[in-house]
DOROTOR-120282 format. One record per residue (C-alpha): residue number from 1; residue in three letters; z, y, x. Coordinates in steps of 0.2 Angstrom, whole numbers. Example, Ala and Ser with C-alpha at 12.3 -4.5 7.8 and 13.67 -1.06 7.14 Angstrom:
<atoms>
1, Ala, 39, -22, 62
2, Ser, 36, -5, 68
</atoms>
This chain:
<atoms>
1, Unk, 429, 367, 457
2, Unk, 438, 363, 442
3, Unk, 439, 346, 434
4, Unk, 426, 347, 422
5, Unk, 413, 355, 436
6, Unk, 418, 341, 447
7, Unk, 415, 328, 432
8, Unk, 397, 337, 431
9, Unk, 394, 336, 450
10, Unk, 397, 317, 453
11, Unk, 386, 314, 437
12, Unk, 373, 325, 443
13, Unk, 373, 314, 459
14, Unk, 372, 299, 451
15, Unk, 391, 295, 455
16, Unk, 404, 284, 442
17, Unk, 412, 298, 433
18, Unk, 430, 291, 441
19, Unk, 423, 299, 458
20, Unk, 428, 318, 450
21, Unk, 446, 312, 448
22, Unk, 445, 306, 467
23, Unk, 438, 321, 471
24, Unk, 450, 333, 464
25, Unk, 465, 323, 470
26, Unk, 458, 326, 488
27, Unk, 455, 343, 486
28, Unk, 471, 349, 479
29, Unk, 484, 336, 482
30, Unk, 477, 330, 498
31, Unk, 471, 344, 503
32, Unk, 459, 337, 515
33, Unk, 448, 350, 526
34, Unk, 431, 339, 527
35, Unk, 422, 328, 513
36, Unk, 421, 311, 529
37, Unk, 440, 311, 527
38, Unk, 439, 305, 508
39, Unk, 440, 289, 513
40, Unk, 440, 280, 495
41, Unk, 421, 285, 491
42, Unk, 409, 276, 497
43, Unk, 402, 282, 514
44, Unk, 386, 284, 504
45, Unk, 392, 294, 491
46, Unk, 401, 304, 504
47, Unk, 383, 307, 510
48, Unk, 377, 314, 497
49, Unk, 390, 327, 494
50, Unk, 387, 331, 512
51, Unk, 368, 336, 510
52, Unk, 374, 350, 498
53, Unk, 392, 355, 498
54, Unk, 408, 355, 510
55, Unk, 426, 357, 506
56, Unk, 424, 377, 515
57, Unk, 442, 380, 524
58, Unk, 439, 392, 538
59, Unk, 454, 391, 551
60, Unk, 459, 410, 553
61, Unk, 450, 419, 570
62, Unk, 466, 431, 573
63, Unk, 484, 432, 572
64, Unk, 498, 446, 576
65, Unk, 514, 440, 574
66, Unk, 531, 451, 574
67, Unk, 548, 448, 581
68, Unk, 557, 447, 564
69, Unk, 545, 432, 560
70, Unk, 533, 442, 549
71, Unk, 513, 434, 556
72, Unk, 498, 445, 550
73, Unk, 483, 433, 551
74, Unk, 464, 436, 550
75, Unk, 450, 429, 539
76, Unk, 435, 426, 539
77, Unk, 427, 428, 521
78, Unk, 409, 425, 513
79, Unk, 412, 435, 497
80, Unk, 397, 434, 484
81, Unk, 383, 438, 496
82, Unk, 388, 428, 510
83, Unk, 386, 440, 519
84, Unk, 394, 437, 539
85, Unk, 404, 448, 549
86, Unk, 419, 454, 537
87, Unk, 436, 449, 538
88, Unk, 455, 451, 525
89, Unk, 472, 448, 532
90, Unk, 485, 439, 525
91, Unk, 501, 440, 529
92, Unk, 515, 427, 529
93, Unk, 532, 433, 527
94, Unk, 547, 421, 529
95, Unk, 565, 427, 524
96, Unk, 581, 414, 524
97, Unk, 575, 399, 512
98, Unk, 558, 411, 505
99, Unk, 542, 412, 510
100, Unk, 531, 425, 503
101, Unk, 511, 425, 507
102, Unk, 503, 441, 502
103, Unk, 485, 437, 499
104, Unk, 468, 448, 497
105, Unk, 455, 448, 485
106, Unk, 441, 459, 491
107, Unk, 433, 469, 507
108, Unk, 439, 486, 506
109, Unk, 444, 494, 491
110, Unk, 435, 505, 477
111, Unk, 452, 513, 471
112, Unk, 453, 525, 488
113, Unk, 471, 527, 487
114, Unk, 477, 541, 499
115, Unk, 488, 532, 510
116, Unk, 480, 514, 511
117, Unk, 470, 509, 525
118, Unk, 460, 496, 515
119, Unk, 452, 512, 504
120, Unk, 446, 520, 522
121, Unk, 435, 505, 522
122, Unk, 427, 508, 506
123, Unk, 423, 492, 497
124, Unk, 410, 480, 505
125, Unk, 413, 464, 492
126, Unk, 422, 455, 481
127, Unk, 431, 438, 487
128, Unk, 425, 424, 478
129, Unk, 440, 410, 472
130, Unk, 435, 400, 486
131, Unk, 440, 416, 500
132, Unk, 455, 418, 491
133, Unk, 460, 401, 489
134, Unk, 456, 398, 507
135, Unk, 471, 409, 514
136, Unk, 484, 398, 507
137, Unk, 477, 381, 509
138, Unk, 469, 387, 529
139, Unk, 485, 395, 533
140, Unk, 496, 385, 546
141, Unk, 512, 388, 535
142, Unk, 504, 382, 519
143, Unk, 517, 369, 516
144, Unk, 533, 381, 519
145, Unk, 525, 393, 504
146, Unk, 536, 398, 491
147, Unk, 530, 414, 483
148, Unk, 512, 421, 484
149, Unk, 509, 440, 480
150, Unk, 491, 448, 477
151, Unk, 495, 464, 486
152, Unk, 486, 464, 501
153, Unk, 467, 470, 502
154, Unk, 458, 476, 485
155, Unk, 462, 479, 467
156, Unk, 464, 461, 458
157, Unk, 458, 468, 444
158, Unk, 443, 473, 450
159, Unk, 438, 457, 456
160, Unk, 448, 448, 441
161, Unk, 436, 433, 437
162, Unk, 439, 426, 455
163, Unk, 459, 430, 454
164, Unk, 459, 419, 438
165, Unk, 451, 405, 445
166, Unk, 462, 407, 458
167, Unk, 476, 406, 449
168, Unk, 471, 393, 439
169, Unk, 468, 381, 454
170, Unk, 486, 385, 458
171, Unk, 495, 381, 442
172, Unk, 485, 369, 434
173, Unk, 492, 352, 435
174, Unk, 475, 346, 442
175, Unk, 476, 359, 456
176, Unk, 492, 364, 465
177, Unk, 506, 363, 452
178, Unk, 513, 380, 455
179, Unk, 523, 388, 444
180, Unk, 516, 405, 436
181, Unk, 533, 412, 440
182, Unk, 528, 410, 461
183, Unk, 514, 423, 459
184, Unk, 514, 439, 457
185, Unk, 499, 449, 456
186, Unk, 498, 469, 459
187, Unk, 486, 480, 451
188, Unk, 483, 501, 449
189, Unk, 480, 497, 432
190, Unk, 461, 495, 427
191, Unk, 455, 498, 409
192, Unk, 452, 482, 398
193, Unk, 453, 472, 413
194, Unk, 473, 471, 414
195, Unk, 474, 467, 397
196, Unk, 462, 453, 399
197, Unk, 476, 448, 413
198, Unk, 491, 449, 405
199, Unk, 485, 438, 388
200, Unk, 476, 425, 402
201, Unk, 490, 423, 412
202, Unk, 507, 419, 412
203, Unk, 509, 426, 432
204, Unk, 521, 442, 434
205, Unk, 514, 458, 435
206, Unk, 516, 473, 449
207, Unk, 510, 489, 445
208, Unk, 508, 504, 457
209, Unk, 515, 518, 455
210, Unk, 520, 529, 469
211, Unk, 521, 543, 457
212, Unk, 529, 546, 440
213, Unk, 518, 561, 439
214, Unk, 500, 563, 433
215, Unk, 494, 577, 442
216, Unk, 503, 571, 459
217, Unk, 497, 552, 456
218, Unk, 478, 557, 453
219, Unk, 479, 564, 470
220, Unk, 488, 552, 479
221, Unk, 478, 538, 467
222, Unk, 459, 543, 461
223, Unk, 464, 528, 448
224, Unk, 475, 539, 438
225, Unk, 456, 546, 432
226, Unk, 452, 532, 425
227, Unk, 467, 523, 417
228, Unk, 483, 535, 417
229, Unk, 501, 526, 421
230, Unk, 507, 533, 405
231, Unk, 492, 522, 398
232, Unk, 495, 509, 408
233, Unk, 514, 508, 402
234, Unk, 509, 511, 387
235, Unk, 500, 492, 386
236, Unk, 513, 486, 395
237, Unk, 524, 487, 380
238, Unk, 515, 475, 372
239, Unk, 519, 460, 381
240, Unk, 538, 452, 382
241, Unk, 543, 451, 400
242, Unk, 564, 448, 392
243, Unk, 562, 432, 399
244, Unk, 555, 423, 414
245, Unk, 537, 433, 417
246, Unk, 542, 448, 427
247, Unk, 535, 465, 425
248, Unk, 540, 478, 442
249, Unk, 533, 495, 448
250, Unk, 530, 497, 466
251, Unk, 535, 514, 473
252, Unk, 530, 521, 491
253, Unk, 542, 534, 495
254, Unk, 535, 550, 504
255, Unk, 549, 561, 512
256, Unk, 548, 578, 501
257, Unk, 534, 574, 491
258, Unk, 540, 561, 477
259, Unk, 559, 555, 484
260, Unk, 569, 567, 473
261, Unk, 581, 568, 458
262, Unk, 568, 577, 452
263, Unk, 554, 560, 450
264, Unk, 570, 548, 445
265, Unk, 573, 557, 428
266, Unk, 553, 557, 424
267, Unk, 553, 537, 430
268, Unk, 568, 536, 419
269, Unk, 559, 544, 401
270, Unk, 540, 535, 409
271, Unk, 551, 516, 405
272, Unk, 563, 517, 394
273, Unk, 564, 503, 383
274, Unk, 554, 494, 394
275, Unk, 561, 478, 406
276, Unk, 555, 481, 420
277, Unk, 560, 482, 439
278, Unk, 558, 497, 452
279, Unk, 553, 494, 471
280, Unk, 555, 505, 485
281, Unk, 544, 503, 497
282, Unk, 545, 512, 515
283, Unk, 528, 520, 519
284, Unk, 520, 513, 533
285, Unk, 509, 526, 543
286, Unk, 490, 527, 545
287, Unk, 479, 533, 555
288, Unk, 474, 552, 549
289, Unk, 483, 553, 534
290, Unk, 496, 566, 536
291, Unk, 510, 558, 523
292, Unk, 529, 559, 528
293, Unk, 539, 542, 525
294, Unk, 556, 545, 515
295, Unk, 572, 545, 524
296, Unk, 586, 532, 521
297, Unk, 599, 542, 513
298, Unk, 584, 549, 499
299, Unk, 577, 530, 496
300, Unk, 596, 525, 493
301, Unk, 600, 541, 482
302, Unk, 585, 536, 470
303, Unk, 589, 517, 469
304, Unk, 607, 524, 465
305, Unk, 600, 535, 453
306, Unk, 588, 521, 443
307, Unk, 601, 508, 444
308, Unk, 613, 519, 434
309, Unk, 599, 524, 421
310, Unk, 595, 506, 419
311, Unk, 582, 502, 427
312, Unk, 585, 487, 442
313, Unk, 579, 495, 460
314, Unk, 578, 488, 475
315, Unk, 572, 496, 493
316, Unk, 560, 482, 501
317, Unk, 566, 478, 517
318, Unk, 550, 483, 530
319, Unk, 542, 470, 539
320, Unk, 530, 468, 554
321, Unk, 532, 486, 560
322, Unk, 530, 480, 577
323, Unk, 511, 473, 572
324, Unk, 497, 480, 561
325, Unk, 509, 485, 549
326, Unk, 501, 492, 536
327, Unk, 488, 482, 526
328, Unk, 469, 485, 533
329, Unk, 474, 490, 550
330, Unk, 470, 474, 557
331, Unk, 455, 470, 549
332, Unk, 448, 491, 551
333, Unk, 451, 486, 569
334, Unk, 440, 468, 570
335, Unk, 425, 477, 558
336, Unk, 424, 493, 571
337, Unk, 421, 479, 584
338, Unk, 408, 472, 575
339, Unk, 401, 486, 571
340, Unk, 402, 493, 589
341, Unk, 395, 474, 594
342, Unk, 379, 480, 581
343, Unk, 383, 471, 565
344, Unk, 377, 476, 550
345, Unk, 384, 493, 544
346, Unk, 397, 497, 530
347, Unk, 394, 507, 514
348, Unk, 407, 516, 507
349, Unk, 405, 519, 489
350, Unk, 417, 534, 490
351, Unk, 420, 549, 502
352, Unk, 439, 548, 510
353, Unk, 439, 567, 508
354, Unk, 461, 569, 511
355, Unk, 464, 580, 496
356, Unk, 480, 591, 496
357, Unk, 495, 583, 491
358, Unk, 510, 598, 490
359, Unk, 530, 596, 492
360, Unk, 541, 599, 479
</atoms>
């Protein structure tokens, strides 16, 4: 709850309106898991608020942790129907004196991107703020956070209302205090709603490409369909990222398929003019989907080739590989049990049909 919902809460109770202020600075500077530990309201007021509401961190059920330090954890989520037996993962990734959490926003996905395990699960809700928030304030390492990226399960843009008030809770001066410039949040691109983004936020921006070319990323990306990466570019251009807000492409490599000289020179014309950062990423396998990671030599031979166009590359060290790696692996595998246990079913709102992709 923001200030002004807590201020209408503690009114609505019957509470003095200096009780919101207390409220809040339990919440979010205190962080404190249960409403009996706010120990400056009265124990009758605390009470009250017991009748009808609770503070809602849920401790993770499930953890898989890697031997270069990387921890995949599992969730817990009521999303917007509340209803039980679904699960995200989060994963915290600590390197030298950074500590990344990479954080979901929905069940499943409805962009159905070829080689992402979340898609297979087609989309079964959205995360509301509280889901979301919960996976950084629930999460063991919480105080060791540095960074926190929105690139773990579902489209943020898709669920946008509950990433904004997530990220407002995290940079208001009433909630945690984070800089903007700690967050970074990924998107597909989605029409009207990235713009809506980018003017309400200050955080950077991450958008996926995996391939420079339309015909090629429609395939591997249904999303192309509906808000092309020429388009997407296109509004990107409108907004200043010369300074502090960061604007970076991410990039999956396949081996043969996008890795050559050939999709440098086209990411080269796609952003020229614009500043902007590449990212290599390795791909990690998935079950049935028949997609060839990149070598070495070809990851390094396109940052090379970027970097002397212009445009700043990195290849992203991997991380994890020795757990459920790639994002939805885990959670796929805690939903089949569920399922196999006779929990409710899943409906997908999209086939997972594996169309054609050809090498160059």
């Amino acid at each position: 709850m923001t200030p002004s919902e807590l201020k209408a809460l503690v009114g609505e109770k019957g509470m003095p309106a200096f009780t919101a202020k207390q409220l809040s600075g339990w919440l979010y500077e205190k962080k404190v898991a249960s409403i009996s530990e706010m120990t400056n309201l009265s124990k009758q007021n605390r009470m009250l608020l017991e009748q009808d509401y609770e503070v809602g961190l849920m401790a993770p059920i499930d953890s898989q942790r890697s031997k270069d330090g990387t921890i995949k954890y599992l969730f817990p989520v009521c999303c917007n129907d509340n209803v039980s037996g679904r699960f995200v993962e989060t994963v915290f990734i600590p390197d030298h004196d950074r500590a990344t959490l990479c954080v979901s926003c929905q069940v499943g996905c409805k962009m159905n991107c070829l080689f992402c395990q979340t898609g297979k699960q087609g989309w079964q809700g959205n995360l509301t703020a509280a889901d979301i928030l919960n996976q950084i304030l629930a999460l063991p390492e919480r105080e060791q956070l540095t960074n926190i990226v929105f690139m773990g399960q579902g489209e943020p843009m898709d669920n946008l209302d509950a990433v904004l008030r997530a990220c407002e809770v995290l940079t208001a001066d009433w909630g945690l205090a984070w800089s903007p410039r700690r967050i970074t949040v990924s998107s597909v691109g989605v029409h009207g709603k990235l713009k809506r983004f980018l003017e309400a936020s200050e955080c950077h921006v991450a958008i996926s490409m995996h391939s420079p070319l339309h015909e090629q990323r429609q395939r591997l990306m249904p999303a192309e369909k509906g808000m092309s990466l020429q388009e997407t570019i296109e509004l990107l251009r409108h907004y200043d990222f010369s300074h502090q807000r960061r604007c970076s492409f991410e990039y999956i490599c396949f081996g043969g398929l996008n890795d050559s000289p050939t999709y440098g020179r086209e990411i080269v014309r796609l952003l020229a003019g614009l500043e902007c950062r590449v990212n290599l990423i390795r791909f990690h396998e998935i079950p049935d989907v028949d997609l060839p990671g990149s070598d070495e030599k070809r990851m390094e031979a396109l940052r090379d080739y970027l970097t002397a166009h212009g445009i700043f590359t990195t290849i992203r060290a991997s991380r994890g590989q020795d757990i459920f790696a790639a994002c939805g692996l885990l959670s796929t595998a805690r939903q089949q049990e569920a399922l196999a246990a006779g929990a409710s079913g899943v409906s997908e709102e999209q086939n997972n049909e594996i169309p054609e992709i050809t090498k160059e």
